[in-house]
N, C-alpha and C positions, 0 to 999 in steps of 0.2 A: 504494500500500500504506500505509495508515492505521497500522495496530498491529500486532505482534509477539505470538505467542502459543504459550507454552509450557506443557503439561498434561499428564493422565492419563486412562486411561479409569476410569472412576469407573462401581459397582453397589451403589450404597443400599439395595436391595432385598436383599439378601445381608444386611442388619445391621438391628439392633435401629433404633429413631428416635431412641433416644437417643443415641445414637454421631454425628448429625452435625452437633454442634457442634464434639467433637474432630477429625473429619473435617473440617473448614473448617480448624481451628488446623494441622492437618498440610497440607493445600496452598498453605497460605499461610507455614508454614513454610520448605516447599520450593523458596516462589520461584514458584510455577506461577498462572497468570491465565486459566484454559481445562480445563475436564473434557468430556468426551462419554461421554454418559449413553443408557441405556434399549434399549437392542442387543438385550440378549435377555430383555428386560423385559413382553413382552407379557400372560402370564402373571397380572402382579400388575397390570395394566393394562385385562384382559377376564378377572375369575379367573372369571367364567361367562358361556356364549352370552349375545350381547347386554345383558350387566350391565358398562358401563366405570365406572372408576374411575380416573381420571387427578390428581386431586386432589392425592395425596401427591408426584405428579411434578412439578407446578405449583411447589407450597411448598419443596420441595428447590431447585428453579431460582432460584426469588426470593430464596430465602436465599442461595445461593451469589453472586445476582449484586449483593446487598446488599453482600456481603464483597468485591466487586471482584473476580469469578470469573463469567469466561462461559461458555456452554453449547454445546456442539453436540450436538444430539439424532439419535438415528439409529430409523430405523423398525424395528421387532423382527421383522419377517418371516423372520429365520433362523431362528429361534425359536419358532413358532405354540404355543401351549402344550398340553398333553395332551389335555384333553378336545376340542377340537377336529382333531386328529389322530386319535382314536381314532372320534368320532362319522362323521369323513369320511375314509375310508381313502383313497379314491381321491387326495388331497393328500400322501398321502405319497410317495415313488419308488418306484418300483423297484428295484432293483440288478437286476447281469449277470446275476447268477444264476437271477433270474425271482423273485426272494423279496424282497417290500412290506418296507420297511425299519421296523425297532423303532424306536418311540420311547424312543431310548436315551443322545441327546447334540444335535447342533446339525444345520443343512442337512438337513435332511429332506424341503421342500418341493418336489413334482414343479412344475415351471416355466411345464407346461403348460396343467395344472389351472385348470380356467373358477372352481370351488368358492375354489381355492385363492386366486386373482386375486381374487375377488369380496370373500374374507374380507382379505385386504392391503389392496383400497382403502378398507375401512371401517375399519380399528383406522387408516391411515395420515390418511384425513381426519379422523377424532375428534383425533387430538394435533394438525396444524393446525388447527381449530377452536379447539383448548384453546389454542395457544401463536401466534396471529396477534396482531401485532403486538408481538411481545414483545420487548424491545430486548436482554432478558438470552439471548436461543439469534439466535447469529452465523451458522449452520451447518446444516445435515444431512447424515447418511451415510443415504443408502439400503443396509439390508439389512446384511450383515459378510462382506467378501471372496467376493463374490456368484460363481463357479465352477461348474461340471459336475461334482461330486463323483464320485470312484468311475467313471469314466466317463460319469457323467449317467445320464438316468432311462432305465427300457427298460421304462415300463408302456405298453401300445396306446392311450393318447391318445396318447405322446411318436412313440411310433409310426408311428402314424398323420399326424401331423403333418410326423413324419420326409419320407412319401412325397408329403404334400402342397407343400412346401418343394422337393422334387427337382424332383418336377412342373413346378412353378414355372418353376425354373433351368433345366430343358430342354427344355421341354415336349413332348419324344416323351422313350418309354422307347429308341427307336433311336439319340434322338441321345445320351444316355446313355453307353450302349452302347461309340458311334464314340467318345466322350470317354474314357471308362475303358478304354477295352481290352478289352471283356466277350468277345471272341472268343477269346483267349488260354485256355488251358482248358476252351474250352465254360462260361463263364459266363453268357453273354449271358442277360439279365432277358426275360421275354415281356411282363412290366407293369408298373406300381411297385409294384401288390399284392406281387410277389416278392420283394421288396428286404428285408432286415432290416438289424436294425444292428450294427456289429461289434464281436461279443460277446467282450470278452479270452479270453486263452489259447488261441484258435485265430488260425493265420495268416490275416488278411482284407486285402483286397484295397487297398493304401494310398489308391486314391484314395476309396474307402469310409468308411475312418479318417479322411480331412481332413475328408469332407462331411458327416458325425456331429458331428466337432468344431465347424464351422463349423455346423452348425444349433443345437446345443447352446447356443452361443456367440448367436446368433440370438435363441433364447429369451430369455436371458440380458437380454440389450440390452433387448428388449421389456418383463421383468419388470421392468429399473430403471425406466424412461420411463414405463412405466404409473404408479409413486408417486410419481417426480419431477413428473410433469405435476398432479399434487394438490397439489403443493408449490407449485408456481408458479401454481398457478390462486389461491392464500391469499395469497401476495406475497412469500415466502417466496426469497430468494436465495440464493447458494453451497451449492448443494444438488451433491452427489459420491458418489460410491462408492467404498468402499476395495477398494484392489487392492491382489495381490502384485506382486514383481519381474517376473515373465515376462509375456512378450507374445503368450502363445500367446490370448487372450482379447484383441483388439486393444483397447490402451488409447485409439486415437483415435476408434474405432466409438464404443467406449462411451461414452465422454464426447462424443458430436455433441452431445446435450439436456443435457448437466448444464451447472452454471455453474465449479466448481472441478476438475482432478484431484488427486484423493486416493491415498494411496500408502503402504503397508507394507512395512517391511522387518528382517529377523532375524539379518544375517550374524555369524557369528562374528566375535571379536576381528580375526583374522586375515588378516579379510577388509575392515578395514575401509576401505583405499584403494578397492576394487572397489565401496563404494555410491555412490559418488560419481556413477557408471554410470547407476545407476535415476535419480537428481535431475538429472543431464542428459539425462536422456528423458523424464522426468514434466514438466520445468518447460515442454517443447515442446509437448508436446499441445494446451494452452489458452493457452499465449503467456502465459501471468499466472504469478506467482506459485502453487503446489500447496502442500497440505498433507499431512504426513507425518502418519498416525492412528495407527498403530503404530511401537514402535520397542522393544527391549526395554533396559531401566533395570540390570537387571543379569547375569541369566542366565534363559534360555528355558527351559520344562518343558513336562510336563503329570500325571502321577501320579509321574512324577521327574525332577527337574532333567537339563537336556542343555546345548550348546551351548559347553562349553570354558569354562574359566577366560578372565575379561576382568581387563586387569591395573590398576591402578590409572592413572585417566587416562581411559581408553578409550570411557566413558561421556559424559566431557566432552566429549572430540574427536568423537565419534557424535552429538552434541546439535549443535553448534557445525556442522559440515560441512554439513548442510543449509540452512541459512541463506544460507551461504558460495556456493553453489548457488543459491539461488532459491527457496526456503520463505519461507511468511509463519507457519505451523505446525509442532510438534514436537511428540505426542503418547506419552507412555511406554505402554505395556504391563505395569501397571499401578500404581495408586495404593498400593493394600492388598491383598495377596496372597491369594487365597480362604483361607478356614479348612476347607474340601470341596470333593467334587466330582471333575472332568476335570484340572483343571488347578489342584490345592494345590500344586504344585511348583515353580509359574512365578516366577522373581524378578521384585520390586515395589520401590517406593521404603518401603513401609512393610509389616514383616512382618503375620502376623494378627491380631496381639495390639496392634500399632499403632506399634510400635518402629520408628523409623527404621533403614533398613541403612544402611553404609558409604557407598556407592555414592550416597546421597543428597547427601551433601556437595557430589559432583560434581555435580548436579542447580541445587545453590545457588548454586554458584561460577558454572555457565553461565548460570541468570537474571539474576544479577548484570552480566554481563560483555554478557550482549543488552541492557541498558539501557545501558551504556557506548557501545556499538559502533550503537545502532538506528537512529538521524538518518543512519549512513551506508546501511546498508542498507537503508533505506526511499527513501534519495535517489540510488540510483546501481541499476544492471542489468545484467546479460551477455550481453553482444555475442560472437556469435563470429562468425567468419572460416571455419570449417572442420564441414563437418556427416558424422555416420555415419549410415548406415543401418541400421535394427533393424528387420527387416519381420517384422510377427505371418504374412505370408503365409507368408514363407521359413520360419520358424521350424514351420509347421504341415505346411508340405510336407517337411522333412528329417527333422524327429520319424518322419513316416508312412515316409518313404524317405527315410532318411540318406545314401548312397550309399558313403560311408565307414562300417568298423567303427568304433563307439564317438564319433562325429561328435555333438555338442553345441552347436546353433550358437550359444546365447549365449554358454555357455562359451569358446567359441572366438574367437568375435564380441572377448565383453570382452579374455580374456587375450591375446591374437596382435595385437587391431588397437590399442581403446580405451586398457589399459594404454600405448601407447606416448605418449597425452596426456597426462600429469600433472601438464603443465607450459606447458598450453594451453590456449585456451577451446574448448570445443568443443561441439557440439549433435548429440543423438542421433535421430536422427527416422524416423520411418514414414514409407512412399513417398508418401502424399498432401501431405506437408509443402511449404510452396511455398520455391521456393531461392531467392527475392529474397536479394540481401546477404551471399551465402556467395561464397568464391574459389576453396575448393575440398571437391570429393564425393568420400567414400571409400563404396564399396556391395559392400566382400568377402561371399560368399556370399550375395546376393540373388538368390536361385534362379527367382524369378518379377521381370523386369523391368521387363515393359510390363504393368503393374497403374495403375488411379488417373489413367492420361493420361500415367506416368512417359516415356514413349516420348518423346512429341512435347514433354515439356515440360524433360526434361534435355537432349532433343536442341538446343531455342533457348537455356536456359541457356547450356551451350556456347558456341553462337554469339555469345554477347554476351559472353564472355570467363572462361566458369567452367572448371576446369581437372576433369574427371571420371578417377579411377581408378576401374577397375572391377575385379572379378576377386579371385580365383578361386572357380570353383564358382555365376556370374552370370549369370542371362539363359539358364537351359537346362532350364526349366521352364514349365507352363501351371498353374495356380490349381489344376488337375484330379490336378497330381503327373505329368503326362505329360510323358516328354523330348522336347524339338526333335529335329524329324526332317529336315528341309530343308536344315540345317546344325546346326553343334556349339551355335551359338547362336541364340536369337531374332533379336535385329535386331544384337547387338554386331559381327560380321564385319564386314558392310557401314559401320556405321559407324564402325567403328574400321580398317578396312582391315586386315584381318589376314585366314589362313586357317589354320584351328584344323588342323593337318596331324595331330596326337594327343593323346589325355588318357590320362590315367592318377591315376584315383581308390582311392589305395590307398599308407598309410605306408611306404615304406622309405628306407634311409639308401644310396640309390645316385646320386641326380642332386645335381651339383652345379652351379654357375653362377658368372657374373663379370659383373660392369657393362662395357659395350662401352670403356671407356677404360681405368677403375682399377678395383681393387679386388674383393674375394670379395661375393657375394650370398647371404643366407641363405636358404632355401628350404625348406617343407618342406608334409605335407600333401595336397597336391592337384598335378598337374605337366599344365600344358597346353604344347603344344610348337605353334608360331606361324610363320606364313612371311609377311612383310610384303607388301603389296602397293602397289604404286603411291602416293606421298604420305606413307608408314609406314615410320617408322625402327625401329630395333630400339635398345632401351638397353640389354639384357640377354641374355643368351643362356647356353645350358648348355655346360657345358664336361665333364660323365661323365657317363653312361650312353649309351643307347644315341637320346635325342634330342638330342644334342653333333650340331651346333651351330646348332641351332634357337633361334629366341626364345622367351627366356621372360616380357620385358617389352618392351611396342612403345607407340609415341608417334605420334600423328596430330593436325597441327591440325587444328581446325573452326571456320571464323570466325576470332575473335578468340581462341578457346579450343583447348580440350586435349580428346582423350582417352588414357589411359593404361590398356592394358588389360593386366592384370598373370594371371599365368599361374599362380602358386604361392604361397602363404603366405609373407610375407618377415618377416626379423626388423622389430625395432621403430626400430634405426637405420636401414633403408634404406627405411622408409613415408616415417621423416620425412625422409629425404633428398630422397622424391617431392614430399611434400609443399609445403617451401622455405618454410614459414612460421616466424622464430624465436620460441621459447619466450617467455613472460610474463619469466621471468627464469633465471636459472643457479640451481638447485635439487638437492638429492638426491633419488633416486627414492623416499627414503621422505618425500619430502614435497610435499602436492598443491594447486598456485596456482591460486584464480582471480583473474581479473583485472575489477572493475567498473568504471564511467563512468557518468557521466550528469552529476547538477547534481554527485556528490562522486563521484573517483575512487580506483583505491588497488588494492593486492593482496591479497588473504587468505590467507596459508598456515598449513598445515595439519600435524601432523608423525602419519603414520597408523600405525607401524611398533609404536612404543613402544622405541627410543631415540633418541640424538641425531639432530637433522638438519642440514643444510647448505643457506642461499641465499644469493645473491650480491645485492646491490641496486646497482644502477647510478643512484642517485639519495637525496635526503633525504626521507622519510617519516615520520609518527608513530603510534606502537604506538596506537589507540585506547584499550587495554585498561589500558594498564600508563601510561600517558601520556610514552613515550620518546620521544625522538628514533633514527630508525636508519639506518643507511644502511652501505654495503662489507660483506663478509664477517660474517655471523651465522650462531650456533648456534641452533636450538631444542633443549629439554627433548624427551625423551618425551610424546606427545599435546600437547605446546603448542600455543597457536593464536597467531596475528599477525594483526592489524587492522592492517592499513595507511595510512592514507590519504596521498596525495600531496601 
């Protein structure tokens, strides 16, 4: 990692040409060395069929990168501008409803569309054309937050497509059929002509729901890869998509052909321990460094401001955490707050009028303090020891069939498992992730297990000495949303030696539990009730209801390793009891350490709450930031940050 780069998203076309000289003086003001420009720029880019004009986008670039301001340019494809939307109707979507979508705001694009494709790769090779070799655009974003809007398209190409994609995957409509369950109700399809897609507000069929999503998602992929590959054909590198937090749109799929993952994120104040989440799953994807394209500077809108009061602070600590994590970028949402439109409501570092907000300060303070701290974060990395599981599979099958009321599995993912790290390195990954170099796997709710070769390749992990907990709610699914019928699980029994004797998928405050030695077990959730077999200890077992005194946590070696298959939600002391890893350091939970190595090591904490916090250091350190020395017992400020180095 070369440089550090802190920005905004920047729309010149929105202002006069005389506006961007003060437009330089304000991001240079602010500290910032990076805009990403022309998102939904196409417009004043092709303002008629086949008349470009790229010109004023060129001279904007060069000036910027004259003033020591780099570029990432992103392809305008969310955006096609009106007359070619209106000349080519079949480019626009569908919706559910069966009614062609107005050209009335952004994502309009059917995905499918040969017309639509055809007009992307030409505005997409004209700006590489114009901007090959240019030292001043670092970057591309293909497209903005590229999605199935609305439930994606439902015009008869998408359709069409639909059945051609099934086809594909099963290729009888019988074996379909046998896969979804189509005899239940007498549904069973006679063709794939039959097949529609499933249209909201009626109940359809969940495995129907995942396989809309996953072709949807399919398109998707393709759309990116079709521009990316224009991109790399001109020489063009760190070419990305921006994505949101969830993973129902598998961020690993997506990024197989890209060079960077890119990554958006809006949480409230409140929430600001919980991004930490996303940058420990984004930094995995690509094994590099990820850049953050979005982030909001001071408060989210769109015709009026949303998103809770952020307190003073909160901006700086939001800038600073990803870094902290594994960013090489941090991009605000945005520069100059529109004067019209969708979104005059959104907080920016600079009102309409050009005025810096409050909030900006904190913007300066951060770029300041990334030049203090950057030789360490360009020269050290994050090793962990301990990996979660976040499967877009799982995540698409429980949406379709939750199995639980009101079941959320990121939701629950983060707050039940992840939260219990905040005081550990840890790495979030999708099942295709390879587990060289991890000690131990945590894969609560991974409802599809043997996805990716997961079967055969966490089974040799194991073997070589990796310790797997699994559970609850694991291994009791096919890709199709079908439950295991053979046993309660896929292959877990047998290899865990257990027999799933009951489950019980459904909240109440009746069972309780004890660890086989000491102590209460918290439980809650999901309740599998377990009889060991042969080789399989029990560590846990119920002690009320009506599965007393079954297990509800069993241990089996394998090899050199572990599996621990865990039956019920446990609190956040008794994962890391299982776990046995100790903490980076002694911390308050309102404050989140990582810990780097490599040529410089060191801790970074973090204080996310917004007041005091508490860590303990077992050693002499110095503050990068403030140039201390520290070491025993420390307070932080609200939102303070600690560079550490050893």
């Amino acid at each position: 990692m070369k440089k550090l780069y802190l920005g905004a998203a920047y729309y010149p076309e929105l202002w006069d040409e005389t506006e961007l000289e003060t437009d330089i003086a304000r991001i240079k003001e602010a500290g910032l060395n990076c805009v990403r420009m022309a998102e939904f720029a196409w417009g004043n880019m092709e303002p008629e069929e086949g008349k470009f004009d790229l010109g004023w986008l060129k001279h904007i670039v060069e000036k910027l990168y004259q003033n020591g301001i780099s570029t990432v340019l992103c392809t305008p494809t969310a955006t096609p501008p009106r007359w070619l939307l209106t000349k080519y109707p079949e480019t626009r979507m569908v919706m559910h409803d069966l009614i062609r979508a107005d050209v009335s705001s952004r994502c309009h694009p059917c995905k499918t569309s040969e017309v639509m494709r055809a007009k992307n790769r030409l505005i997409v090779t004209k700006m590489a054309e114009t901007f090959q070799n240019d030292p001043a655009v670092i970057g591309w974003q293909v497209d903005n937050e590229i999605y199935p809007y609305n439930e994606g398209c439902f015009c008869e190409h998408c359709k069409a497509a639909f059945r051609a994609w099934l086809k594909e995957k099963f290729g009888t409509v019988e074996a379909l059929n046998r896969a979804w369950g189509m005899a239940r109700w007498s549904l069973s399809y006679d063709s794939f002509s039959d097949i529609q897609p499933p249209y909201p507000k009626q109940w359809r069929h969940p495995s129907l729901r995942k396989a809309w999503r996953d072709f949807q998602y399919a398109q998707v992929k393709s759309y990116v890869e079709e521009q990316a590959a224009i991109l790399h054909r001109f020489g063009f590198h760190n070419v990305g998509t921006n994505m949101m937090q969830h993973n129902s749109m598998s961020f690993y799929k997506t990024n197989e052909q890209l060079d960077v993952a890119q990554y958006n994120h809006y949480e409230a104040a409140d929430g600001l321990a919980d991004t930490a989440f996303g940058f420990d799953f984004v930094r995995c994807v690509k094994d590099k460094p990820f850049w953050v394209m979005e982030t909001q500077a001071g408060w989210n809108g769109s015709e009026y401001a949303e998103g809770g009061y952020r307190p003073a602070g909160a901006c700086y600590a939001n800038t600073m955490l990803p870094f902290a994590r594994g960013a090489q970028m941090n991009l605000y949402w945005l520069l100059r707050t529109h004067p019209n439109g969708h979104e005059m409501a959104h907080g920016a570092l600079y009102s309409p009028a050009g005025r810096a907000y409050k909030v900006t300060e904190e913007v300066q303070r951060a770029a300041q303090d990334l030049k203090k701290c950057s030789g360490f974060l360009k020269n050290s990395c994050i090793r962990s020891e301990i990996a979660l599981h976040y499967s877009s599979t799982a995540l698409n099958c429980f949406e379709s069939a939750p199995l639980v009321k009101g079941f959320n599995y990121r939701t629950e993912l983060l707050k039940k498992y992840y939260a219990a790290f905040r005081h550990h390195n840890v790495d979030v990954i999708d099942t295709q992730h390879d587990l060289s170099g991890y000690k131990v796997l945590l894969s609560p709710f991974l409802a599809v297990a043997d996805e990716n070769d997961l079967k055969r390749r966490v089974t040799k992990w194991v073997e070589d000495g990796g310790t797997w907990i699994v559970g609850p709610m694991s291994d009791i699914m096919d890709e199709n949303v079908r439950r295991c019928t053979r046993s309660a699980f896929g292959f877990l029994e047998e290899l865990a030696g257990v027999y799933v004797k009951y489950q019980r998928p459904i909240h109440n405050d009746v069972f309780r539990a004890k660890w086989k030695h000491d102590g209460e077990l918290g439980i809650s959730l999901w309740y599998d009730a377990f009889e060991c077999r042969e080789g399989t200890r029990s560590l846990a077992h119920y002690t009320a209801g009506e599965f007393a005194p079954y297990s509800v946590v069993c241990e089996r070696q394998v090899g050199k390793g572990r599996v621990i298959v865990v039956g019920s939600v446990l609190s956040h002391a008794d994962i890391l009891r299982l776990v046995g890893i100790p903490p980076i350091a002694e911390a308050g939970e309102n404050v989140t350490l990582t810990y780097r190595s490599g040529a410089q090591s060191g801790i970074i904490a973090v204080e996310t709450a917004g007041m005091s916090g508490k860590l303990f250091l077992d050693g002499e350190y110095k503050d990068l930031l403030t140039g201390k020395a520290l070491s025993g017992n420390i307070e932080l400020a609200p939102y303070e940050v600690l560079v550490l180095r050893r």
